[in-house]
C-alpha positions as CSV (number, residue, x, y, z in Angstrom):
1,X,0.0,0.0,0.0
2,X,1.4,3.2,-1.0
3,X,2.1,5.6,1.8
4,X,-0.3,8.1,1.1
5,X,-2.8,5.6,1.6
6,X,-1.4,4.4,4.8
7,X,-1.3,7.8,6.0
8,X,-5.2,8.3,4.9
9,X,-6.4,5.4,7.0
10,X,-4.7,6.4,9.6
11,X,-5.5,9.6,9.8
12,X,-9.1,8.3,9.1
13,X,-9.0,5.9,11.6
14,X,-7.7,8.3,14.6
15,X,-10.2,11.2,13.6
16,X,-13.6,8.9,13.7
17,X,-12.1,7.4,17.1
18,X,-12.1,11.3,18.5
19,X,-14.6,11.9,17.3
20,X,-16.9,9.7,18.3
21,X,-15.3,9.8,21.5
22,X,-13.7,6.0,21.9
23,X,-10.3,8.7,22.2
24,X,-11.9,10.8,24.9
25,X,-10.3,14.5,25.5
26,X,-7.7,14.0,27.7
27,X,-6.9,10.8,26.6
28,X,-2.9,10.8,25.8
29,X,-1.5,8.4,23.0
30,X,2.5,7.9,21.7
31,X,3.7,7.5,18.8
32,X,5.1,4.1,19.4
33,X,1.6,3.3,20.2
34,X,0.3,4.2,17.3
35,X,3.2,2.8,15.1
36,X,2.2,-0.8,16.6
37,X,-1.3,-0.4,16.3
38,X,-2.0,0.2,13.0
39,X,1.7,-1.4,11.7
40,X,2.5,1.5,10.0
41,X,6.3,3.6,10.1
42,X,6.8,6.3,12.3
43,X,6.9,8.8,9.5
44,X,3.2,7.8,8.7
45,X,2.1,8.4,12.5
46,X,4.0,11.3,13.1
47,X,2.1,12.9,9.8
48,X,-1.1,11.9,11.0
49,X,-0.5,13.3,14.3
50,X,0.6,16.5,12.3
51,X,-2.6,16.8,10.7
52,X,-4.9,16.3,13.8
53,X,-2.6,18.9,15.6
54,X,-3.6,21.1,12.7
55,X,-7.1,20.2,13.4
56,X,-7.0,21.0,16.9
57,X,-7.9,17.9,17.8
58,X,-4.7,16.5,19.5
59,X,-1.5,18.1,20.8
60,X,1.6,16.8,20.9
61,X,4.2,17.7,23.6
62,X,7.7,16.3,24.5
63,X,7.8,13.5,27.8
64,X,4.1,14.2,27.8
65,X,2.8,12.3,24.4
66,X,-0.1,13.3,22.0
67,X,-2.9,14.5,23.8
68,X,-7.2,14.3,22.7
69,X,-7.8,17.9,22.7
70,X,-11.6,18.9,23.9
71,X,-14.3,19.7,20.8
72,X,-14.2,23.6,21.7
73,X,-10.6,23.3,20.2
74,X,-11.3,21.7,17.0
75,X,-11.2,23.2,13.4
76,X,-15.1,22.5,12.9
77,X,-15.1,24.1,9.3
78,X,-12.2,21.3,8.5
79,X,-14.0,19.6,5.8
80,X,-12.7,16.1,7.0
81,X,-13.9,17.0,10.3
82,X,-16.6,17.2,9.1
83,X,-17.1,14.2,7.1
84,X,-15.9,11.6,10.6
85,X,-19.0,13.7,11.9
86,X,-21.2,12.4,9.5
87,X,-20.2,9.3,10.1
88,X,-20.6,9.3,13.6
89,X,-23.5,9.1,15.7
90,X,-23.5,13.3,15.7
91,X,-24.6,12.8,12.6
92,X,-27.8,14.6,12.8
93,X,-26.6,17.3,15.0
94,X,-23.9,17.9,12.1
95,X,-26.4,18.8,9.9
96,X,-28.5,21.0,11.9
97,X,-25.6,22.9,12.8
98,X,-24.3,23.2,8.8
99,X,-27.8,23.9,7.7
100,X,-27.8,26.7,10.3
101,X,-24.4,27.9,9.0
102,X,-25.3,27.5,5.3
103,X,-28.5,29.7,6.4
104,X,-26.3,32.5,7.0
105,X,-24.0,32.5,4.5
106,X,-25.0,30.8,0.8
107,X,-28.1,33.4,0.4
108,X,-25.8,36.1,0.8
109,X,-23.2,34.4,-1.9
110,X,-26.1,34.1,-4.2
111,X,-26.8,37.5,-3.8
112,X,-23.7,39.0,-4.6
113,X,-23.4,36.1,-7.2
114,X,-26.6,37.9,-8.9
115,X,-24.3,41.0,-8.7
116,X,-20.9,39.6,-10.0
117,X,-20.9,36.8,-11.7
118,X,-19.2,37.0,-15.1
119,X,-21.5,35.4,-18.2
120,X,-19.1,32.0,-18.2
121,X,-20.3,31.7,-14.7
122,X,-23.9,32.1,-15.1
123,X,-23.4,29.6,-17.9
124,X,-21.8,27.2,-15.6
125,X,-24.2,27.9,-12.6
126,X,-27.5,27.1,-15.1
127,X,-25.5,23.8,-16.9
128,X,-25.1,22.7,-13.5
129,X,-29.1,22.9,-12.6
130,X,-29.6,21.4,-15.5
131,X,-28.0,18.5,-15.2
132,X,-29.5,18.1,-11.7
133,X,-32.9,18.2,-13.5
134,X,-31.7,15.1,-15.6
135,X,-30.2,13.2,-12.8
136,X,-32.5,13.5,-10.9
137,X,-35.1,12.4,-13.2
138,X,-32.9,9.3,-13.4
139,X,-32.1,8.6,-10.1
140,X,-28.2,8.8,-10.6
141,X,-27.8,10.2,-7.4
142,X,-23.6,10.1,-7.8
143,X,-24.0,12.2,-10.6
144,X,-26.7,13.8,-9.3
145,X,-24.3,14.6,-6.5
146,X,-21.4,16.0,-8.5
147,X,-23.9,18.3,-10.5
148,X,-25.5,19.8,-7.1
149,X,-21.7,20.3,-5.6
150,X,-20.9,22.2,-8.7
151,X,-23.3,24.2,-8.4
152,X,-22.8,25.3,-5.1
153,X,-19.3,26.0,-5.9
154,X,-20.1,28.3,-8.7
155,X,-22.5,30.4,-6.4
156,X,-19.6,30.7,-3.8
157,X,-17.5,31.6,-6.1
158,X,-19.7,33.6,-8.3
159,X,-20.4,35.8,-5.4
160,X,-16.2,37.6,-5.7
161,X,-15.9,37.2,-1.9
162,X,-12.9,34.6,-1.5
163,X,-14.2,33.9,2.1
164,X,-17.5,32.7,0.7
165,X,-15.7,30.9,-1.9
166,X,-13.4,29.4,0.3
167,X,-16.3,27.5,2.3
168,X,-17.5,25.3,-0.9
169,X,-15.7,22.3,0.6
170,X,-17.7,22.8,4.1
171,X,-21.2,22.8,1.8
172,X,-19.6,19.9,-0.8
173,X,-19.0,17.8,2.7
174,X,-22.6,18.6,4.1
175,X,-23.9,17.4,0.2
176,X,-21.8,14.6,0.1
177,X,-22.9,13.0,3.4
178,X,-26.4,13.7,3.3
179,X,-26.2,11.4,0.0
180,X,-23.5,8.7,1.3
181,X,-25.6,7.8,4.0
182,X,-28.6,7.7,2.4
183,X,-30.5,10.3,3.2
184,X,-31.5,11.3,0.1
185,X,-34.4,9.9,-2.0
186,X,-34.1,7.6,-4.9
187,X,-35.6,10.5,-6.9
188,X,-34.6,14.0,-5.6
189,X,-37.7,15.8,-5.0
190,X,-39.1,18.2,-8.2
191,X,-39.6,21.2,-5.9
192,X,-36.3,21.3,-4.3
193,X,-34.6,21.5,-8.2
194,X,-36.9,23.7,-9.1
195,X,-35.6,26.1,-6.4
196,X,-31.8,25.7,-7.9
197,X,-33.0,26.3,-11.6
198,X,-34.4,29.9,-9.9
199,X,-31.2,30.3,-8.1
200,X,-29.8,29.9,-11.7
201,X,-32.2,32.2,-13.1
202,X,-32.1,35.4,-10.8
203,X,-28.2,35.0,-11.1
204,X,-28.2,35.2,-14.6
205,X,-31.2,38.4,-14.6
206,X,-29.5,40.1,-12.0
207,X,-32.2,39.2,-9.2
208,X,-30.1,39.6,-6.1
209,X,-33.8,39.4,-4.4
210,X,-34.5,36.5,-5.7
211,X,-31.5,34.8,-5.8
212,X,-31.0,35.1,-1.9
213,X,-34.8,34.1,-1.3
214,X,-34.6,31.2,-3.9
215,X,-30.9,29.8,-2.1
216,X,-32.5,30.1,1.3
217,X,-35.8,28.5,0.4
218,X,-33.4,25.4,-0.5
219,X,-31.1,25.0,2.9
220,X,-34.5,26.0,4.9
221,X,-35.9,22.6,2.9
222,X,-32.9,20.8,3.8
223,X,-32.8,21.6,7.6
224,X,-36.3,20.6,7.8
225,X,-35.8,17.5,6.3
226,X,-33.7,16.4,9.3
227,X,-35.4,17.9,11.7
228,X,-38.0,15.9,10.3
229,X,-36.4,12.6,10.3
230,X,-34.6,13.4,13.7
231,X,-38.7,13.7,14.9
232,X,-39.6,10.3,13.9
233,X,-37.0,7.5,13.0
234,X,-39.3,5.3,11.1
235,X,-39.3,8.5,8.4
236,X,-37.7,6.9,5.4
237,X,-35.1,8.6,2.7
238,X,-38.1,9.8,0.9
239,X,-38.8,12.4,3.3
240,X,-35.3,14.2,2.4
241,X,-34.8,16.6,-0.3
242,X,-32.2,18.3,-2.4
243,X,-29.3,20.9,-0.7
């Protein structure tokens, strides 16, 4: 295996542990220990520890060891933070918490995106809803997928604020999850494209108004999808809809 790979599941492996609290804060690991436990070098777990220190998830100190840091420490908008969250049992309170941070901030990029974006990007953004309308017709939900990333990465980045844009990968994490673990129909619903094809279309009028309305009309569906199946567990995929 090649030793990015190594370093990957490692890192992987560590990271869902944290999170989902099997490493408690507090808890203090070496690097021998980790070495031995997953038979990799000490090159691979001293990277991997490198990365979760990055995180803010663990700190390592001389004589002391590496060290579970506490949530309040970690780098939440890490999008492979993120993604162990999803797969963790936090799932759900993962979601509310992005939906309530995508609330704030992906109206206001599709506002200024109404404002800014150039004519390749209003091409891009409507291709994009386009092909969700297909694949979702379909029920290719990986392409499906790709399409409805895309185009939340050309709103972020249509909008000219590089802070915005730099938060696609936070949204493409939220989007990727919801799908991965099935929370998504086997036919996305009609209503919740619709809403992208008239994020599409007041970017490419120049409707900030009805670009910001149109983008929060789609996380506001979203959120209250979970809440919806947080409510009542026997609530199947079908209740989801589209982010």
């Amino acid at each position: 295996m090649a030793r990015t790979a190594l370093h990957d599941n490692v890192l992987d492996a560590l990271g869902q542990r944290i999170v989902s609290g099997t490493l408690a804060a507090g808890t203090v690991l070496t690097l021998d220990t980790i070495d031995s436990e997953y038979d990799v070098s000490r090159s691979v777990s001293r990277e991997a520890v490198r990365v979760l220190a990055s995180m803010g998830m663990v700190a390592s100190r001389q004589r002391v060891g590496v060290t579970v840091q506490p949530r309040t420490s970690w780098q939440v908008f890490d999008p492979r933070l993120i993604r162990w969250r999803l797969d963790s049992e936090d799932r759900v309170a993962q979601l509310r918490s992005l939906g309530e941070l995508r609330s704030g901030f992906e109206p206001v990029a599709a506002g200024l995106a109404a404002v800014r974006a150039t004519p390749d990007q209003c091409g891009a953004l409507s291709a994009a809803a386009s092909d969700m309308v297909v694949h979702g017709r379909s029920g290719d939900l990986e392409a499906f997928l790709a399409a409805d990333v895309l185009f939340h990465q050309i709103v972020l980045e249509a909008s000219g604020n590089e802070m915005l844009a730099a938060l696609d990968g936070v949204v493409a994490e939220v989007l990727a999850g919801r799908t991965h673990h099935h929370l998504m129909p086997a036919h996305p619903k009609d209503e919740a494209i619709d809403l992208h094809v008239e994020v599409a279309r007041a970017v490419r009028s120049g409707d900030a108004t009805a670009a910001r309305a149109a983008m929060a009309a789609i996380i506001e569906e979203a959120t209250d999808a979970v809440d919806g199946d947080d409510k009542d567990e026997d609530t199947g995929p079908e209740s989801t809809t589209v982010g």
